[in-house]
C-alpha positions as CSV (number, residue, x, y, z in Angstrom):
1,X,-4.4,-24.0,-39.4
2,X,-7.3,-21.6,-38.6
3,X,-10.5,-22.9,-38.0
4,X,-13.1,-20.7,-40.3
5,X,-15.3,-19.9,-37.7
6,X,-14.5,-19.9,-33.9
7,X,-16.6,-22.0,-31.6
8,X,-16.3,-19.3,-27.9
9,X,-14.6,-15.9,-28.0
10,X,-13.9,-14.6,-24.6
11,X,-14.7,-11.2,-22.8
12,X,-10.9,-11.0,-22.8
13,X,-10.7,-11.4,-26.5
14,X,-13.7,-9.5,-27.3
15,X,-12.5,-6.5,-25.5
16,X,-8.8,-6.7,-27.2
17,X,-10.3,-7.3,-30.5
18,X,-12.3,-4.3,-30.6
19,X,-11.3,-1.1,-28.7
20,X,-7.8,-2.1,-27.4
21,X,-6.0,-0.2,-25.2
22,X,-8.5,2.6,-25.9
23,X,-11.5,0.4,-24.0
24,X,-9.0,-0.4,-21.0
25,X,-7.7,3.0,-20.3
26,X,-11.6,4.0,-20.0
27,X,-12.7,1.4,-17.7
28,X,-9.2,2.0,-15.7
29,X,-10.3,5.6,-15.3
30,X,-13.4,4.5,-13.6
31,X,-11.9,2.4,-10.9
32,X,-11.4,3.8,-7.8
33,X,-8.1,2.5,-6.8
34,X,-5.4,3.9,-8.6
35,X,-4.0,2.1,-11.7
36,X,-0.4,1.5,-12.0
37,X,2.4,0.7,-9.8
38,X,2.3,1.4,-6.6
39,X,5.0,4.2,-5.2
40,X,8.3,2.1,-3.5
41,X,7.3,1.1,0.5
42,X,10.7,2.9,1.4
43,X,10.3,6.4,-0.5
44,X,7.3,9.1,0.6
45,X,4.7,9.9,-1.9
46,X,5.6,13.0,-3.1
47,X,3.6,15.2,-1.9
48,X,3.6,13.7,2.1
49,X,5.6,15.8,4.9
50,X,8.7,14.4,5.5
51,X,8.5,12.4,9.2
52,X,8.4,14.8,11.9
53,X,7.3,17.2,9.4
54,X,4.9,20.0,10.1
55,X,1.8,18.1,9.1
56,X,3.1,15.1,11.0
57,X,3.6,17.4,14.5
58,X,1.7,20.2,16.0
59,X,-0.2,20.4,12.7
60,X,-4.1,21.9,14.1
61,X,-6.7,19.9,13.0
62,X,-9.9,20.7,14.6
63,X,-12.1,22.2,17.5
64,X,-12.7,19.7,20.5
65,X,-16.1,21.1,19.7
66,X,-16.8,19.9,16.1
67,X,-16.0,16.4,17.1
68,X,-19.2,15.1,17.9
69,X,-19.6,12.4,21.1
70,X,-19.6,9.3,19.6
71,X,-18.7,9.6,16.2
72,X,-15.1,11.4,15.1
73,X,-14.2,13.0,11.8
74,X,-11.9,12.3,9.1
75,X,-9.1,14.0,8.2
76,X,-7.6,12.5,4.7
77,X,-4.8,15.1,3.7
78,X,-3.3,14.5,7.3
79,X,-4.0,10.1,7.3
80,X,-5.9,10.2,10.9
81,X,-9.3,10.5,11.9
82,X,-10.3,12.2,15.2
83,X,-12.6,10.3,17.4
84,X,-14.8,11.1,20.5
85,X,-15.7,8.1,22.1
86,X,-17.5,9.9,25.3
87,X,-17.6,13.3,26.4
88,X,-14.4,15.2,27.0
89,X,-12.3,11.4,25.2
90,X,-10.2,12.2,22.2
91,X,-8.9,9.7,20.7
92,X,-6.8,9.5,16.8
93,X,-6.5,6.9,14.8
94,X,-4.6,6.1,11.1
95,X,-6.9,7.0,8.2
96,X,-5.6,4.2,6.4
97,X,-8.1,1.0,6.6
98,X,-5.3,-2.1,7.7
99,X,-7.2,-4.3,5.5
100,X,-6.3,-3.4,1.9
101,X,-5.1,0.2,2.3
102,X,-7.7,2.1,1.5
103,X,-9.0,5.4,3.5
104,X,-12.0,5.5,5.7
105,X,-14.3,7.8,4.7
106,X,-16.8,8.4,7.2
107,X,-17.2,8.0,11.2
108,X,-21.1,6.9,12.0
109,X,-23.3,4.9,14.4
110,X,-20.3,4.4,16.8
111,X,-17.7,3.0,14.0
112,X,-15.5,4.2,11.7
113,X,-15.9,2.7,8.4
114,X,-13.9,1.8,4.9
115,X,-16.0,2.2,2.0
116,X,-13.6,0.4,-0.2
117,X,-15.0,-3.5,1.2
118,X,-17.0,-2.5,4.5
119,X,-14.4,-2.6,7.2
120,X,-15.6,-0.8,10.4
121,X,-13.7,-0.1,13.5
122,X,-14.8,0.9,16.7
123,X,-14.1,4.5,17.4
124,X,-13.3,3.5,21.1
125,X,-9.7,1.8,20.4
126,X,-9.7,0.9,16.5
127,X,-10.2,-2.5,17.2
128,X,-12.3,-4.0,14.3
129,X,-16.0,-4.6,14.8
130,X,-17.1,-6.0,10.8
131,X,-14.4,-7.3,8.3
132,X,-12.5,-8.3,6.2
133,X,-9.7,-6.1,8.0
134,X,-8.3,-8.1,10.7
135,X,-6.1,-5.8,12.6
136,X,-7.2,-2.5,14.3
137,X,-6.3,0.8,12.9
138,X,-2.9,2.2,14.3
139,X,-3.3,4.8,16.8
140,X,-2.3,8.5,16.6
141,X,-0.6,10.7,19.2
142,X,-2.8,14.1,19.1
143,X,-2.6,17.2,21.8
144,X,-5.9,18.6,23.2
145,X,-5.1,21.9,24.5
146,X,-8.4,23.5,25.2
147,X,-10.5,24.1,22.4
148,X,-7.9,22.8,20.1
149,X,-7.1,19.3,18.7
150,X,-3.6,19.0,16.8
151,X,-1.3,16.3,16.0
152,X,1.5,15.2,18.5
């Protein structure tokens, strides 16, 4: 038996009741993780370079002289950003923030930082300076041959 008039109708219910799977698709399209399930851990996304594959090896990425001391840039298509903690030190790192998977987006004031929940690492060593991650980023073997910064 029914009652004939509902005492509490949830946001759940609500949201079912009236748009569906209409409603949900929307607010999925504004999320910025991807919706879905995620690709197997043993099989490559489609589109990534086989290992040892020319983006993973001797791929160029940028001038020593657009790194700026300090800071480091991001390079998303190729998972690694490019750091220069002092003068003349290159160092690479794994684009991929260890706490949730995520990318970093940006390299500023000496850290290199996760939009997603506000991880930074330093740009020294990867080792985390502000949570929640709680393991550095991997490093990255990269070549410096003069002017020129490439993956190892």
């Amino acid at each position: 038996m029914h009652p004939a008039h509902p005492t509490s109708v949830t946001r759940r219910m609500f949201v079912a009741g009236t748009c569906g799977a209409a409603c949900t698709a929307a607010l999925s399209a504004c999320s910025t993780y991807p919706v879905g399930p995620a690709a197997p851990a043993s099989s490559p996304a489609p589109d990534a370079p086989a290992q040892g594959g020319p983006a993973q090896g001797g791929a160029s990425l940028v001038a020593a002289s657009d790194v700026p001391v300090g800071g480091g840039t991001v390079f998303a298509e190729q998972d690694v950003v490019v750091t220069q903690p002092t003068a003349g030190e290159f160092r690479a790192f794994s684009a991929t923030c260890t706490h949730q998977g995520c990318p970093v987006t940006e390299v500023a004031d000496g850290t290199i930082n996760c939009n997603c929940h506000g991880s930074k690492f330093a740009v020294e060593d990867g080792k985390v300076v502000d949570g929640p991650a709680d393991s550095p980023l991997p490093e990255r073997a990269i070549e410096v041959d003069g002017e020129e910064i490439r993956l190892a």
